[in-house]
N, CA, C and O atoms as a printed pandas DataFrame, in Angstrom:
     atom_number atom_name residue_name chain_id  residue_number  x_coord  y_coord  z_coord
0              1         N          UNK        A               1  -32.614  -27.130   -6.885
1              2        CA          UNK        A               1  -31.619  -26.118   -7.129
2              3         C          UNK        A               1  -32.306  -24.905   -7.752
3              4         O          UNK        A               1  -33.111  -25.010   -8.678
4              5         N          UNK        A               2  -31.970  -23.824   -7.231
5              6        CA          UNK        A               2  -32.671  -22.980   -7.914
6              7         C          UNK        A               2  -31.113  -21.790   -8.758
7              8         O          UNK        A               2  -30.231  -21.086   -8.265
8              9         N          UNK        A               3  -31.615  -22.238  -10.501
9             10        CA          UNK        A               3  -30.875  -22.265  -11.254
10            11         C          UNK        A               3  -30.806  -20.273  -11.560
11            12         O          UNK        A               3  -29.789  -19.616  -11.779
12            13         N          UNK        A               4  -32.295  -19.743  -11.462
13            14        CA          UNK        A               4  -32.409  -18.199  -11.767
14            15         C          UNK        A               4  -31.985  -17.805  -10.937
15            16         O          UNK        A               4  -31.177  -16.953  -11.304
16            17         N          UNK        A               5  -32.033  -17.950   -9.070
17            18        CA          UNK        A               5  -30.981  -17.611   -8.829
18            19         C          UNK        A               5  -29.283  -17.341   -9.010
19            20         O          UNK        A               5  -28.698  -16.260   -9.074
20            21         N          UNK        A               6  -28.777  -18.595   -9.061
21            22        CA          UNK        A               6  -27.893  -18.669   -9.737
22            23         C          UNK        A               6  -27.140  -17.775  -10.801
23            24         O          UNK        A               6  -25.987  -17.349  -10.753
24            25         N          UNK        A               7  -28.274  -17.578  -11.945
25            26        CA          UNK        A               7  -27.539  -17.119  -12.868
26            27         C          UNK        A               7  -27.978  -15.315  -13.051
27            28         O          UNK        A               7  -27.573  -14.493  -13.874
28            29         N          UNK        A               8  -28.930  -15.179  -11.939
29            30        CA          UNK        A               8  -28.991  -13.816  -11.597
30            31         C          UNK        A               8  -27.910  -13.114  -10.360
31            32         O          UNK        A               8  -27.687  -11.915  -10.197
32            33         N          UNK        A               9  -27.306  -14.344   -9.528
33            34        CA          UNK        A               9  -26.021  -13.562   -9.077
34            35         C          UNK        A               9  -24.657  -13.752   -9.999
35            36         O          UNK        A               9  -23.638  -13.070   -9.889
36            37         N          UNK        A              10  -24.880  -14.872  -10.962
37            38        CA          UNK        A              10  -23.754  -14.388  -12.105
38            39         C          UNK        A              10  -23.714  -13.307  -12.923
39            40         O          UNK        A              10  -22.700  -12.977  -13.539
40            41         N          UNK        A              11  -24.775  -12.722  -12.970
41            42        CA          UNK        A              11  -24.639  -11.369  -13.734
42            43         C          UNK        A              11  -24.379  -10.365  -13.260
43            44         O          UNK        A              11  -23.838   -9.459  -13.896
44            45         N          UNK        A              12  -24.840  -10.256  -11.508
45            46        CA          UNK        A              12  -24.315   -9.405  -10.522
46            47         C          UNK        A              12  -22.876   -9.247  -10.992
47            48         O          UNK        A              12  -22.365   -8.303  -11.595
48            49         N          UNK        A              13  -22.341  -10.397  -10.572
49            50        CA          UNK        A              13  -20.559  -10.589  -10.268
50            51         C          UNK        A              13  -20.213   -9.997  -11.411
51            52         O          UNK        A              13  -19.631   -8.913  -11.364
52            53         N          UNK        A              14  -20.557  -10.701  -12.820
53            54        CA          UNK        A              14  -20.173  -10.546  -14.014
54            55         C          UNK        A              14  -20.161   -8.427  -14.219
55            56         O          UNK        A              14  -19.506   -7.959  -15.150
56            57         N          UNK        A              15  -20.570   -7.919  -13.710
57            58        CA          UNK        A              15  -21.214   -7.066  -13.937
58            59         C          UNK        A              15  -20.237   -5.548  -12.869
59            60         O          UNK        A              15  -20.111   -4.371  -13.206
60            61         N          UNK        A              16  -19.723   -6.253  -11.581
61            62        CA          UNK        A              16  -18.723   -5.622  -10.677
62            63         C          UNK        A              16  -17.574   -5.071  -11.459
63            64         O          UNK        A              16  -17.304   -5.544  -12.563
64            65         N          UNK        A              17  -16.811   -3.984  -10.878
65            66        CA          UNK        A              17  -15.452   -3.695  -11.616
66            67         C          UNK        A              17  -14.612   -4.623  -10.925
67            68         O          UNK        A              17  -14.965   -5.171   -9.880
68            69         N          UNK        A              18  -13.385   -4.834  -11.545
69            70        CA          UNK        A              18  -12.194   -5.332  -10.718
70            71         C          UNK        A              18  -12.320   -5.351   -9.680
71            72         O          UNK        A              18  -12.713   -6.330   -9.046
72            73         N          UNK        A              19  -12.008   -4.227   -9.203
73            74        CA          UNK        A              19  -11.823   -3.951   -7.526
74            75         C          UNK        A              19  -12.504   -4.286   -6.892
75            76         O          UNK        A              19  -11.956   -4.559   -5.824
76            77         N          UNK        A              20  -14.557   -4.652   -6.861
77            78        CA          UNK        A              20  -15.595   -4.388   -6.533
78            79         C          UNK        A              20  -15.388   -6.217   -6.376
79            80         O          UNK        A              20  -15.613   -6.782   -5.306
80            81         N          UNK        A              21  -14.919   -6.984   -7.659
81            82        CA          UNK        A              21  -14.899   -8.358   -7.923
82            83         C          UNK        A              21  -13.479   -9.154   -6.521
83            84         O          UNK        A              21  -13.506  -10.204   -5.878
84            85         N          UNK        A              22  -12.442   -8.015   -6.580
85            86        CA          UNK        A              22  -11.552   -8.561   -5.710
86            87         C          UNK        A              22  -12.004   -8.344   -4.015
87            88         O          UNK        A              22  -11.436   -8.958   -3.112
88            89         N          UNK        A              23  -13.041   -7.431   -3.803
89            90        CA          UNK        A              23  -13.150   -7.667   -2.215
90            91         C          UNK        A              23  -14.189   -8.522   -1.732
91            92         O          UNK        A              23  -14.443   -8.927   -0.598
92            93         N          UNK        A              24  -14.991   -8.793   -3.364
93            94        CA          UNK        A              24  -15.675   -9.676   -3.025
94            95         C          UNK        A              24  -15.236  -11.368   -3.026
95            96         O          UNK        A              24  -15.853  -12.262   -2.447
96            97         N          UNK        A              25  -14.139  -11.493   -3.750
97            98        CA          UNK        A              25  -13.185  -12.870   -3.610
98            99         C          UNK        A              25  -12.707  -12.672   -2.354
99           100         O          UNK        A              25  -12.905  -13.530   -1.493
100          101         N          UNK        A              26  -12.200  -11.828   -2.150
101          102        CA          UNK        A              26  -11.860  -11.708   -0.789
102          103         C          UNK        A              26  -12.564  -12.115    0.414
103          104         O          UNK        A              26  -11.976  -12.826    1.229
104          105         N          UNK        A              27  -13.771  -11.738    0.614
105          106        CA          UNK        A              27  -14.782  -12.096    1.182
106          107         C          UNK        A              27  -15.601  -13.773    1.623
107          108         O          UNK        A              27  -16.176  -14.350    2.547
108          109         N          UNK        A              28  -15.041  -14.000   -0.085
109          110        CA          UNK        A              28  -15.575  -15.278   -0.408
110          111         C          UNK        A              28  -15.003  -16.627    0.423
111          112         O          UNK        A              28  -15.562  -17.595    0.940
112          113         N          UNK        A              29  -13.465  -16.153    0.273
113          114        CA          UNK        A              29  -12.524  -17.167   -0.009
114          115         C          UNK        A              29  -11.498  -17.298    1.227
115          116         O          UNK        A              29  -10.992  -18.387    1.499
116          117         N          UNK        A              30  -11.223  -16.143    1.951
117          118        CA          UNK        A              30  -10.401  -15.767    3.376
118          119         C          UNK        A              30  -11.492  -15.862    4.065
119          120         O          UNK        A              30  -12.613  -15.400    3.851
120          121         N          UNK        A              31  -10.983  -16.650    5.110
121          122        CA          UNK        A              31  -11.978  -16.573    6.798
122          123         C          UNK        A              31  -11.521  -15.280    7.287
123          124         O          UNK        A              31  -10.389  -14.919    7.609
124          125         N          UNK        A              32  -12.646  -14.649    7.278
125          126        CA          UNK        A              32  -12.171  -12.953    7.796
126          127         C          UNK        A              32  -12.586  -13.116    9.232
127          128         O          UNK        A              32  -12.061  -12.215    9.887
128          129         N          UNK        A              33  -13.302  -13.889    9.961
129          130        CA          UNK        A              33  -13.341  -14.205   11.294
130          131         C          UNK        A              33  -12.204  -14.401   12.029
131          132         O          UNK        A              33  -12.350  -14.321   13.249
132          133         N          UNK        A              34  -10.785  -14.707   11.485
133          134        CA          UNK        A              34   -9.650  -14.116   12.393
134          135         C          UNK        A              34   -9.296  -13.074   12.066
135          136         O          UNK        A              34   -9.168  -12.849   10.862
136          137         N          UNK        A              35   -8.995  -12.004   13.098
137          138        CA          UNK        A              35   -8.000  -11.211   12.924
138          139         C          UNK        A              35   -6.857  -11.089   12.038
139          140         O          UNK        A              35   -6.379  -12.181   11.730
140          141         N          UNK        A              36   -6.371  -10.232   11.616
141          142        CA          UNK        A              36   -5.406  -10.097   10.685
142          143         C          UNK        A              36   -4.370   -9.726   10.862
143          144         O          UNK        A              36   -4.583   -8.556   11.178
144          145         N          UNK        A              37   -2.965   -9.919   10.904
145          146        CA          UNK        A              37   -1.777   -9.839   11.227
146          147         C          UNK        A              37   -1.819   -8.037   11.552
147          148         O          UNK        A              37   -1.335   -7.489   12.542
148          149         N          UNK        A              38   -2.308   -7.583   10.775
149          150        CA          UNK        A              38   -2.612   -6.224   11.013
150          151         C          UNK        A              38   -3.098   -5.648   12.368
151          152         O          UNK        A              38   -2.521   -4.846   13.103
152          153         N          UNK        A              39   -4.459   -6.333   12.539
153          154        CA          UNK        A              39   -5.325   -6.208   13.617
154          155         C          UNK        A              39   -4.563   -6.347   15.169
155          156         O          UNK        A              39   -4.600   -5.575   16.127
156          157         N          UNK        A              40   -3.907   -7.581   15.004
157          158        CA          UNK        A              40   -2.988   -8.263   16.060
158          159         C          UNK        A              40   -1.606   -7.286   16.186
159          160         O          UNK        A              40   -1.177   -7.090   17.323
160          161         N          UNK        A              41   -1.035   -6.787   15.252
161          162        CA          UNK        A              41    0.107   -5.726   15.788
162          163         C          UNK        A              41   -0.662   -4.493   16.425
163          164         O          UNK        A              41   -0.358   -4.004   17.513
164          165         N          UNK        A              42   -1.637   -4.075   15.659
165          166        CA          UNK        A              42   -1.934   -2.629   16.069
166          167         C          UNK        A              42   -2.804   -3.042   17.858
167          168         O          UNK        A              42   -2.732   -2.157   18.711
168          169         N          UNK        A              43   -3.297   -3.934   18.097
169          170        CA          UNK        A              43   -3.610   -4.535   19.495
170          171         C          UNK        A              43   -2.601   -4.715   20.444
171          172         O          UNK        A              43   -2.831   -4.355   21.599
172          173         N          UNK        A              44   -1.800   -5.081   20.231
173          174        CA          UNK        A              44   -0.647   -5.294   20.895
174          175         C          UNK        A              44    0.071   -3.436   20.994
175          176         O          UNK        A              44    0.475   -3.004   22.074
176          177         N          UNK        A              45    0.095   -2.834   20.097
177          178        CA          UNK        A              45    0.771   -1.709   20.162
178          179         C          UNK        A              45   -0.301   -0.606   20.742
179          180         O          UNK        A              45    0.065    0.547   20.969
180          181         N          UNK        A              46   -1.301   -0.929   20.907
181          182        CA          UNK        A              46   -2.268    0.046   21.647
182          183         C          UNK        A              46   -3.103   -0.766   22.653
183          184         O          UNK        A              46   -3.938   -0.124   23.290
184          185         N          UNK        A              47   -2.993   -2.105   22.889
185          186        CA          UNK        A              47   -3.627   -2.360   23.892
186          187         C          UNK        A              47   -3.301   -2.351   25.442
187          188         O          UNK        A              47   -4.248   -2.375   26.228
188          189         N          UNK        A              48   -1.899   -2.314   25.948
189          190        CA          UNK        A              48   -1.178   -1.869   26.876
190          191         C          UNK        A              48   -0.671   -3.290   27.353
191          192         O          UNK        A              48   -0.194   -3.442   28.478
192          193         N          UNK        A              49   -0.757   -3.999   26.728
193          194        CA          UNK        A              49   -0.222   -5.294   27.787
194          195         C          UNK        A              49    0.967   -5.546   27.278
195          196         O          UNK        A              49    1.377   -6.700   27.156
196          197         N          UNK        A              50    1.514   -4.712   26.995
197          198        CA          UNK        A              50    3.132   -4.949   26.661
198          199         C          UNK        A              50    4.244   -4.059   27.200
199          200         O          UNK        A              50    5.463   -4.221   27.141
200          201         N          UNK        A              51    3.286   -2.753   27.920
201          202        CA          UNK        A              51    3.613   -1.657   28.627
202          203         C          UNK        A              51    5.020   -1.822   29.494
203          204         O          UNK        A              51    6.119   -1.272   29.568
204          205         N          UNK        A              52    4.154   -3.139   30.220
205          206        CA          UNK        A              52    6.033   -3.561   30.933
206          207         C          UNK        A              52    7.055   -3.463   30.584
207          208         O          UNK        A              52    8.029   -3.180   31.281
208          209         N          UNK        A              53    7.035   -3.714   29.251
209          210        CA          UNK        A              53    8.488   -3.848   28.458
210          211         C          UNK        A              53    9.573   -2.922   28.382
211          212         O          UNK        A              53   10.799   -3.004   28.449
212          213         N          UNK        A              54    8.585   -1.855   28.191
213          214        CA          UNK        A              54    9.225   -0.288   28.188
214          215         C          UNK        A              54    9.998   -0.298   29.926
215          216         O          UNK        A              54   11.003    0.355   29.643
216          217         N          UNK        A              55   10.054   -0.414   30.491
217          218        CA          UNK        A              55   10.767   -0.644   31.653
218          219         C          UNK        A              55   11.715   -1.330   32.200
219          220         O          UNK        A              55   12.125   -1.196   33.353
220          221         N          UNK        A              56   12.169   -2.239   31.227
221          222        CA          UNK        A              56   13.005   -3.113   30.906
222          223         C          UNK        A              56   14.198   -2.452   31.081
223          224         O          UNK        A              56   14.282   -1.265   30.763
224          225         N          UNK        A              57   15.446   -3.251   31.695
225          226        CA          UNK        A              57   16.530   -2.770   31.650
226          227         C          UNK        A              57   17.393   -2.812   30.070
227          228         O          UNK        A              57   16.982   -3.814   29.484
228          229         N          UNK        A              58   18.249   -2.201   29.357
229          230        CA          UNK        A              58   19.184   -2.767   28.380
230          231         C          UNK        A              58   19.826   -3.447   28.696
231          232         O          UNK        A              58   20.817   -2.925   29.206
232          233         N          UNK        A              59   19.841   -4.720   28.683
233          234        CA          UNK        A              59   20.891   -5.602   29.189
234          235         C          UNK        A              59   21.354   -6.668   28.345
235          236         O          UNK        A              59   21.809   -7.743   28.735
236          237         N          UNK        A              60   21.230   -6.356   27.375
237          238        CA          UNK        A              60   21.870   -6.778   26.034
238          239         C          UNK        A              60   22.576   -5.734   24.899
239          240         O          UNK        A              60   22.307   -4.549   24.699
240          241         N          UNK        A              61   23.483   -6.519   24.289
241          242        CA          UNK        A              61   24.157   -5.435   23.107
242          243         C          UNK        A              61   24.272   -6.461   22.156
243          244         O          UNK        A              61   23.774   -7.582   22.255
244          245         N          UNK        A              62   25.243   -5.842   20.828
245          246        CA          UNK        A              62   25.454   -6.466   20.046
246          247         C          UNK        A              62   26.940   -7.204   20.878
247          248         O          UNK        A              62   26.931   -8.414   21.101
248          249         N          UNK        A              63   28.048   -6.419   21.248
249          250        CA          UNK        A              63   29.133   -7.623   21.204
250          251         C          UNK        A              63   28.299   -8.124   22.872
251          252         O          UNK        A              63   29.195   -8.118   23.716
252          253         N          UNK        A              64   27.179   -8.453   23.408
253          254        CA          UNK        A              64   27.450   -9.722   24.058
254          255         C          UNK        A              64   27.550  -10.941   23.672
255          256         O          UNK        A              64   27.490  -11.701   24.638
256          257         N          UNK        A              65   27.746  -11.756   22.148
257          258        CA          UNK        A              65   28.772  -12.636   22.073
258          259         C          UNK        A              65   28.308  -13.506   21.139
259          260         O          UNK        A              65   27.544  -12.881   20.404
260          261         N          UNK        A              66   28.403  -14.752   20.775
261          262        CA          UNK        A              66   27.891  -15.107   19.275
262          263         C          UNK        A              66   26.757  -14.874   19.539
263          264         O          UNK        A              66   26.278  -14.571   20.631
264          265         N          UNK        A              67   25.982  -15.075   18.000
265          266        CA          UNK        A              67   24.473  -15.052   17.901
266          267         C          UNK        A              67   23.997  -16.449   17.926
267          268         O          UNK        A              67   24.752  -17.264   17.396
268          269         N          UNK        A              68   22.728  -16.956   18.513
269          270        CA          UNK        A              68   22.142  -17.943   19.051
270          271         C          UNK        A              68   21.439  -18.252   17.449
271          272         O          UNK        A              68   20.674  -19.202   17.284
């Protein structure tokens, strides 16, 4: 085990502001290898494969009749 390592990236960390400490938890601790709910709307809203939709007839309202 190498312990000076160790306690030379604890002083790093120790040593970050808040903010600097939270993107690095962040980093740490979230699998950032998926996409992010974020990533996935703004793909969908600029990637065009939903384009069809817009062409869609209205063929629904509110009184067509109970809600499911």
């Amino acid at each position: 085990m190498n312990i000076k390592l160790v306690e030379s990236l604890l002083q790093v960390i120790l040593s970050l502001s808040d903010e600097e400490r939270s993107l690095l938890e962040e980093k740490l601790f979230f699998d950032s290898s998926e996409p992010s709910t974020c990533d996935l709307m703004l793909l969908s809203l600029t990637g065009g494969a939903f384009n069809f939709l817009e062409n869609e007839p209205d063929i629904y309202s509110l009184d067509d009749g109970e809600p499911i």
